[in-house]
C-alpha positions as a Markdown table, in Angstrom:
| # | Residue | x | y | z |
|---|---|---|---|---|
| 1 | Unk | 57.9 | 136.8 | 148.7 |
| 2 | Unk | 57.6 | 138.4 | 152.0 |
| 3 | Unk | 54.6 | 136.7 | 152.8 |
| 4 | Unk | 55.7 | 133.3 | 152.0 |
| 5 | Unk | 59.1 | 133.8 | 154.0 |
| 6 | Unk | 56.6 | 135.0 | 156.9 |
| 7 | Unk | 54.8 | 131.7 | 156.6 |
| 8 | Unk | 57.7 | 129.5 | 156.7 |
| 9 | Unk | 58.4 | 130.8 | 160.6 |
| 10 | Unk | 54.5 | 131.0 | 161.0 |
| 11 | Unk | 53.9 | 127.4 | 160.6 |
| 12 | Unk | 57.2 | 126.5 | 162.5 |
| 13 | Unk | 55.6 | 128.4 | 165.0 |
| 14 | Unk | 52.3 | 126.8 | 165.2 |
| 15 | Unk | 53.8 | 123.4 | 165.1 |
| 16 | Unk | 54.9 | 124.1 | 168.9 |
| 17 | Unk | 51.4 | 124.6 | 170.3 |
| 18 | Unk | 51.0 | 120.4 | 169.0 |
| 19 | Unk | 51.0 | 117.4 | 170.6 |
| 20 | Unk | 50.9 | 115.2 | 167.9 |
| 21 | Unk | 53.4 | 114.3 | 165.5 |
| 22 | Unk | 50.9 | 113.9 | 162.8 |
| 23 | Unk | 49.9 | 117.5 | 162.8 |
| 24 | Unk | 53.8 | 118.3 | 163.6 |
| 25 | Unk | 54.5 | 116.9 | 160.2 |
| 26 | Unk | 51.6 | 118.6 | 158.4 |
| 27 | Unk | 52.7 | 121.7 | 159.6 |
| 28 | Unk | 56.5 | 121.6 | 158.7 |
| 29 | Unk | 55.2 | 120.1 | 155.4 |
| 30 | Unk | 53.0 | 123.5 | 155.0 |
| 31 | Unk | 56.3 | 125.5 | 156.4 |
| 32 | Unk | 58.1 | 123.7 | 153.4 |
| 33 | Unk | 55.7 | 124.3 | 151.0 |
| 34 | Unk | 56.5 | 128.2 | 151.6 |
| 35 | Unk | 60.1 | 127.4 | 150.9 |
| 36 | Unk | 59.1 | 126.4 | 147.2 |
| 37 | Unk | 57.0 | 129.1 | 147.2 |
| 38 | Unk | 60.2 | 132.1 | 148.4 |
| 39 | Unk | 62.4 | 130.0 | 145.8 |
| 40 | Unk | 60.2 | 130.3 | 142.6 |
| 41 | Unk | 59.4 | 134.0 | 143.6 |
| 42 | Unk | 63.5 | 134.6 | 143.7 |
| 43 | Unk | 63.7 | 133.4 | 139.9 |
| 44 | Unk | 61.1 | 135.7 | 139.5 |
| 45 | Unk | 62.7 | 138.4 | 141.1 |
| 46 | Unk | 66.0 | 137.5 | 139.1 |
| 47 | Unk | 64.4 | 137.0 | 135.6 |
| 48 | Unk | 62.9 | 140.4 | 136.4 |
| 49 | Unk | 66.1 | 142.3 | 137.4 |
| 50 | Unk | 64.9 | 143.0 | 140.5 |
| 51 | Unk | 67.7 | 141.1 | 141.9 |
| 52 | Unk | 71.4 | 140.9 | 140.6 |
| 53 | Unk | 72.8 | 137.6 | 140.6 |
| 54 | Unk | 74.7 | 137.3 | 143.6 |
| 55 | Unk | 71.9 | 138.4 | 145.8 |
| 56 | Unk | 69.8 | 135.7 | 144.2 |
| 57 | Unk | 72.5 | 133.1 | 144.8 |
| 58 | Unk | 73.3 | 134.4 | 148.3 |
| 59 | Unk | 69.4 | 134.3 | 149.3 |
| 60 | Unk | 68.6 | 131.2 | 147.2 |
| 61 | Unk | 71.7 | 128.8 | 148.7 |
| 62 | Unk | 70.0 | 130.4 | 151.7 |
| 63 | Unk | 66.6 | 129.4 | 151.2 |
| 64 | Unk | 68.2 | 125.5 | 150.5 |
| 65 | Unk | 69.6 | 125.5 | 154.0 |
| 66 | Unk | 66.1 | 126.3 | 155.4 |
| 67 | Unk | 64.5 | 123.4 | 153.0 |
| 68 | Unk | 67.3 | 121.1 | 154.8 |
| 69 | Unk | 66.6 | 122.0 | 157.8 |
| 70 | Unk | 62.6 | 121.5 | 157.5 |
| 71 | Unk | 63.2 | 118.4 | 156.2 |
| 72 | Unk | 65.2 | 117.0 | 159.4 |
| 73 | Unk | 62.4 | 118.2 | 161.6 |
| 74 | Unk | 60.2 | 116.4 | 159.4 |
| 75 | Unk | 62.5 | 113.2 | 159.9 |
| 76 | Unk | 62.8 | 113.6 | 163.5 |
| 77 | Unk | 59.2 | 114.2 | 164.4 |
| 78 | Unk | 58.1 | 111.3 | 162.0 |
| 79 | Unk | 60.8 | 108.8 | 164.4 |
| 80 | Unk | 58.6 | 110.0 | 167.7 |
């Protein structure tokens, strides 16, 4: 889980060093694929009992918010 949640900001942050918004895109797209990947790892977690249900909700509404967010930089790179 930690490593996917490290990718997310790792592709963000390779995005910057880009000039087009082709390979912007591809690399938000990666950035959100890590998303999906820290969201199916906290129903692990849960279904495990390694997290009570309130942390999962809290980090899982949490992990939504970054999914929105990616998604609007995907929107707004794809309009440049």
């Amino acid at each position: 889980m930690r490593r996917a949640a490290v990718s997310v900001t790792s592709n963000i942050a390779e995005e910057f060093n880009r000039e087009h918004s082709k390979e912007k895109v591809q690399f938000y797209a990666m950035a959100r694929g890590s998303v999906g990947e820290v969201q199916s790892q906290l129903h692990v977690a849960r279904d495990a009992s390694f997290l009570s249900q309130s942390d999962f909700h809290t980090m899982y509404d949490q992990s939504v918010h970054v999914h929105k967010l990616i998604n609007g930089l995907i929107k707004s790179s794809k309009r440049v």
